[in-house]
C-alpha positions as CSV (number, residue, x, y, z in Angstrom):
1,X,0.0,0.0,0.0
2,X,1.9,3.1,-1.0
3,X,-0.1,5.6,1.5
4,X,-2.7,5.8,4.6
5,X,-4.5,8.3,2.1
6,X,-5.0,5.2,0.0
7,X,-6.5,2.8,2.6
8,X,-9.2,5.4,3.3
9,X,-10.8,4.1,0.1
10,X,-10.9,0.7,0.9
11,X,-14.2,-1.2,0.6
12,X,-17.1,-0.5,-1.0
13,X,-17.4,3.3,-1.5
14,X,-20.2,5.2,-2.8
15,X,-19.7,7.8,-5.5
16,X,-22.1,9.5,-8.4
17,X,-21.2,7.2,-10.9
18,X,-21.7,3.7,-8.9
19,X,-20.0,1.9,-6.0
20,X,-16.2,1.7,-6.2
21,X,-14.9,-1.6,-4.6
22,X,-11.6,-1.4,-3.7
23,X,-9.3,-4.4,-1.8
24,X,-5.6,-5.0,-1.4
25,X,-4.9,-8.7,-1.2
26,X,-1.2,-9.0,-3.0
27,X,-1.3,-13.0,-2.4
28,X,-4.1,-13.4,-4.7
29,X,-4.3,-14.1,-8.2
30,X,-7.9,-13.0,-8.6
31,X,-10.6,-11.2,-6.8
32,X,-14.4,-11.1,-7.5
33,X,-16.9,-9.0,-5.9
34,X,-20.3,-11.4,-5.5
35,X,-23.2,-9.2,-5.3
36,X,-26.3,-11.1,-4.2
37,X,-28.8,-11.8,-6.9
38,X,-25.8,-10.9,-9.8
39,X,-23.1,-12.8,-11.1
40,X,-19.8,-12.5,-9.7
41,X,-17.8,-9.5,-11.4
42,X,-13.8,-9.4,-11.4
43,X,-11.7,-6.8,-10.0
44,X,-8.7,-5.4,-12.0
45,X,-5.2,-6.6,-10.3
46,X,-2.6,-3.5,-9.7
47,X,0.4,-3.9,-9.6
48,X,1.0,-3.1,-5.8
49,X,-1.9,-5.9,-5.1
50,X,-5.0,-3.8,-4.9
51,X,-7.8,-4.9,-6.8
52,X,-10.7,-2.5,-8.3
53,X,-13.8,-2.1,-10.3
54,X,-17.0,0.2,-10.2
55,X,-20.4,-1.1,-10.0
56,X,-22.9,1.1,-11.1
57,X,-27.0,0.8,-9.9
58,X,-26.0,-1.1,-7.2
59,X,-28.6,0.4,-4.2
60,X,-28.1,0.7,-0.5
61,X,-29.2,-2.6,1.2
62,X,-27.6,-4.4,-1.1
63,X,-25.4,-7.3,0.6
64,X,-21.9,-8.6,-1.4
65,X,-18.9,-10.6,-0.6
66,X,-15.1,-11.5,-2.0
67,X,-14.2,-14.7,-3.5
68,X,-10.9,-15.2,-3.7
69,X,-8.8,-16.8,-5.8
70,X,-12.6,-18.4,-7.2
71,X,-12.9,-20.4,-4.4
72,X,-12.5,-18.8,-0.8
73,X,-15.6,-16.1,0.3
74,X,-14.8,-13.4,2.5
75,X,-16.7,-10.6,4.1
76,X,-15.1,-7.3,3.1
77,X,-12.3,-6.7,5.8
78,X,-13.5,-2.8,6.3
79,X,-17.0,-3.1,5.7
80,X,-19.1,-0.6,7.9
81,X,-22.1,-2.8,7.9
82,X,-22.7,-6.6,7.7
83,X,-26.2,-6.9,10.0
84,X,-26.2,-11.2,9.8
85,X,-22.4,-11.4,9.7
86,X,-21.4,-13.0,6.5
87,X,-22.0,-11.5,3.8
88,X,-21.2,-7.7,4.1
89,X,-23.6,-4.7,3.4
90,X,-23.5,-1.7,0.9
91,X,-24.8,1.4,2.9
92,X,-25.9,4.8,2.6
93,X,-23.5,6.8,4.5
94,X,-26.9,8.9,5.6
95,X,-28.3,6.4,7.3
96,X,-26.3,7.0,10.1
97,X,-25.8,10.5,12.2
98,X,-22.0,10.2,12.4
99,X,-21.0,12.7,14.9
């Protein structure tokens, strides 16, 4: 990871154009993001091991895990939400009053 600025952007982040899910997992070959009720999407490999990609129409509510490597599911390590444990939960950062 090349800065703490970076890490801040971990996870699954909300922006106007879709959800940006980011991960760094440099022993992995591949990463996919497994959205319930879609089929699992890829994330592009960096070269310092973070994996991306942008989901777009993806509303609050909607729950998602990692597979890695195609075989091993993981919650997302900095999720901010995961209300039945396993899998993780994409939120609406105005849900909550974050004082």
């Amino acid at each position: 990871m090349k800065s703490l600025g970076a890490s801040l952007l971990l996870g699954a982040t909300v922006r106007d154009d879709g959800v940006m899910f980011r991960v760094w997992a440099p022993r992995c070959r591949t990463l996919d993001v497994v959205i319930e009720g879609r089929r699992p999407i890829a994330l592009a490999r960096q070269e310092d091991g973070m994996f991306e990609t942008l989901v777009e129409g993806l509303p609050a509510g909607t729950r998602y895990q990692y597979r890695l490597d195609g075989k091993h599911y993981r919650p997302d390590p900095v999720s901010r939400f995961q209300p039945e444990g396993v899998p993780s939960c994409r939120i609406c950062p105005s849900w909550w009053s974050w004082a």
